[in-house]
C-alpha positions as CSV (number, residue, x, y, z in Angstrom):
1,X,-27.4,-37.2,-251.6
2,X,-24.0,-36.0,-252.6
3,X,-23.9,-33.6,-255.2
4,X,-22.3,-35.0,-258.9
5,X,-20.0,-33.5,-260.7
6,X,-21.0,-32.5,-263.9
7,X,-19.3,-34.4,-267.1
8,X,-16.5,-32.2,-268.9
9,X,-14.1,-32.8,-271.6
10,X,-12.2,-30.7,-273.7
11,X,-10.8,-31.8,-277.7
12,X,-7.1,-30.8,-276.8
13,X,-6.6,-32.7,-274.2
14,X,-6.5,-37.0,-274.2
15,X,-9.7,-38.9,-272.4
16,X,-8.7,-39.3,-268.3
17,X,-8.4,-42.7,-267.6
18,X,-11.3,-44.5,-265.4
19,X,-11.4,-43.7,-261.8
20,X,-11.6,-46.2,-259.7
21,X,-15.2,-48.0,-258.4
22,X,-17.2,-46.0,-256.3
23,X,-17.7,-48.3,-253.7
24,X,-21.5,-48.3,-254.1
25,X,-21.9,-52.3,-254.1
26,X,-22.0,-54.0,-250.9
27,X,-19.0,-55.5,-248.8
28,X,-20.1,-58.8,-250.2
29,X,-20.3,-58.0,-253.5
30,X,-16.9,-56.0,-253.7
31,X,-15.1,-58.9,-252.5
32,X,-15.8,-61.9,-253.8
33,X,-14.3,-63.5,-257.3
34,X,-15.8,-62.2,-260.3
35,X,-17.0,-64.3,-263.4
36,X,-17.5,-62.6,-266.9
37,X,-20.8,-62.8,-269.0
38,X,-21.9,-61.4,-271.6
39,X,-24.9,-60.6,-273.3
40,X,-26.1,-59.2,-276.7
41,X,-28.5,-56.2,-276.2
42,X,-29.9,-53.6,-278.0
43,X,-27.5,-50.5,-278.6
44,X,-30.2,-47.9,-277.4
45,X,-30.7,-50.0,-274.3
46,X,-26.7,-49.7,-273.6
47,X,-26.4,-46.0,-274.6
48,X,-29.0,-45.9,-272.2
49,X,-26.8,-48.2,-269.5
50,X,-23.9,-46.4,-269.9
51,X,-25.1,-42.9,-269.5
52,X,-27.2,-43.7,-266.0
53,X,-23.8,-45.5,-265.0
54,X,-22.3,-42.3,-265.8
55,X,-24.7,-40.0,-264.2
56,X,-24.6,-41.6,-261.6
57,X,-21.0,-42.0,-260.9
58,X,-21.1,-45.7,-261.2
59,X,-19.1,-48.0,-263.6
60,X,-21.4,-49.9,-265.5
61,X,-19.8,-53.0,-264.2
62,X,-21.4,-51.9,-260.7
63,X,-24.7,-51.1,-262.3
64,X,-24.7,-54.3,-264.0
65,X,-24.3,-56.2,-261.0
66,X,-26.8,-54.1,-258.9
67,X,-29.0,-54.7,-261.2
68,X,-28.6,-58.6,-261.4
69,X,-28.5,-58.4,-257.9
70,X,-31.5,-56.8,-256.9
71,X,-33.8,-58.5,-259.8
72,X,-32.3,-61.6,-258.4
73,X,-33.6,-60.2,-254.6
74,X,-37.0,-59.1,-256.1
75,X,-37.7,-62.3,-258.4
76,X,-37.2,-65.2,-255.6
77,X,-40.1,-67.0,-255.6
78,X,-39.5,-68.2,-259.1
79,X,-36.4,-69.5,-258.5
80,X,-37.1,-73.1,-257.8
């Protein structure tokens, strides 16, 4: 497991800008056309999104979809 970076900032200087994706989706995934949703949930729930995305050096963009992804892969059999 590579080792993370911990987060820093400093109040003098302006916010860095995102870095690019890390490249942790699949090949299939990463290439094909993207689509927006959305979805109304509960603030704690994405404090809690965005700070695993974060921690784990992920956008949550890529977390999202992983997570779609591999409830999608887990949840088959009721998809009829």
């Amino acid at each position: 497991m590579a080792t993370k970076k911990p987060l820093t900032f400093t109040i003098d200087e302006p916010p860095q800008k995102a870095t690019a994706p890390s490249g942790k989706l699949n090949s299939d995934m990463a290439a094909t056309e993207r689509k927006q949703v959305g979805a109304r949930i509960p603030e704690k729930l994405y404090r809690q999104l965005k700070a695993r995305a974060a921690l784990s050096g992920v956008l949550v963009q890529e977390m999202v979809e992983i997570a779609i992804s591999e409830y999608l892969n887990h949840h088959a059999e009721n998809a009829e």
